[in-house]
N, C-alpha and C positions, 0 to 999 in steps of 0.2 A: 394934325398931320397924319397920311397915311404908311402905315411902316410898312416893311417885309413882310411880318409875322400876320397883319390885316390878308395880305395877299397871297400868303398860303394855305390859311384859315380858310379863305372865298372857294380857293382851287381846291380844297381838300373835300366843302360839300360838294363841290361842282361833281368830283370824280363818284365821291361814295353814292351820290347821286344817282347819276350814268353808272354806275356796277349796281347799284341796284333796280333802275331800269332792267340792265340784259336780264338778270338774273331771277328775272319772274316777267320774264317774256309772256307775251301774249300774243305778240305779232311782229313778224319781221320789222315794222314799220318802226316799231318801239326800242327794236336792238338796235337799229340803227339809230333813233336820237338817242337813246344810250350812248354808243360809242363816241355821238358825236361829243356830248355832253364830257364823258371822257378825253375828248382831242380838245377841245376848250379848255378845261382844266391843266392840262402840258401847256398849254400856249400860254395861259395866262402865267406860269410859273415862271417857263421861259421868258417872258418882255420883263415880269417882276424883277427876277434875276439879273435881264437886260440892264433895268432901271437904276438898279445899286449897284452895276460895276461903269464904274465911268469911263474905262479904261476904251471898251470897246464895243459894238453895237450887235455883239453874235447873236445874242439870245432873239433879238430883233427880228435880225435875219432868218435865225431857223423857225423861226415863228412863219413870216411868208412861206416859208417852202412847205411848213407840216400844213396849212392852211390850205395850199395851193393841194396838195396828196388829198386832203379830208375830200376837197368839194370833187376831183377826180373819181377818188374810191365809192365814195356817197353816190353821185350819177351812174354810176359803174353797177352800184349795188342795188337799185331803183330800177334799171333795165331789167337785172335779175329776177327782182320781184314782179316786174308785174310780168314776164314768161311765167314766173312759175304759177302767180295767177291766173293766167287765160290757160294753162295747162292743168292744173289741178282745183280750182274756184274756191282757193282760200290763201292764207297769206300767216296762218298758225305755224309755225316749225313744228310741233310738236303732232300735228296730223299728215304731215307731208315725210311718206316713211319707206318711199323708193324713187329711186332718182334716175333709173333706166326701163325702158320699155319691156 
């Protein structure tokens, strides 16, 4: 049987995962499945949580709504990128080092 303790153990590589994704970036592209990897790990903690309280279905529910912000913010953030691509012809944060004309 799967316990609680299985299912924060999962979310806990999921997150140190995603942070260490961002944190040796190489390209925007990478921060972002970082983060996402990160929003995965919340959500799996949440429905986890969900799962052992019988009482009522929140954790569930805020699961859809963070779900529903990731794939928003994600598209949002993918726009961003490829401007800042056709505008400067790379997609490294770390050589992109003005952001006005």
């Amino acid at each position: 049987m799967i316990t609680l303790t299985d299912f924060l153990v999962v979310g806990a590589a999921l997150f140190c995962t995603g942070l260490y994704v961002i944190l040796t970036k190489h390209n925007a592209i990478q921060v972002l499945i970082g983060i996402e990897l990160m929003l995965n790990a919340a959500n799996l903690n949440l429905v986890a949580f969900g799962r052992y309280d019988k009482l009522n279905n929140g954790g569930q529910i805020f699961t859809l709504f963070s779900i529903t912000l990731a794939a928003a913010t994600t598209a949002v953030a993918l726009a961003i990128i490829l401007n800042v691509y056709k505008r400067y012809k790379t997609i490294d944060p770390n050589k992109i080092d003005e952001l006005k004309d």
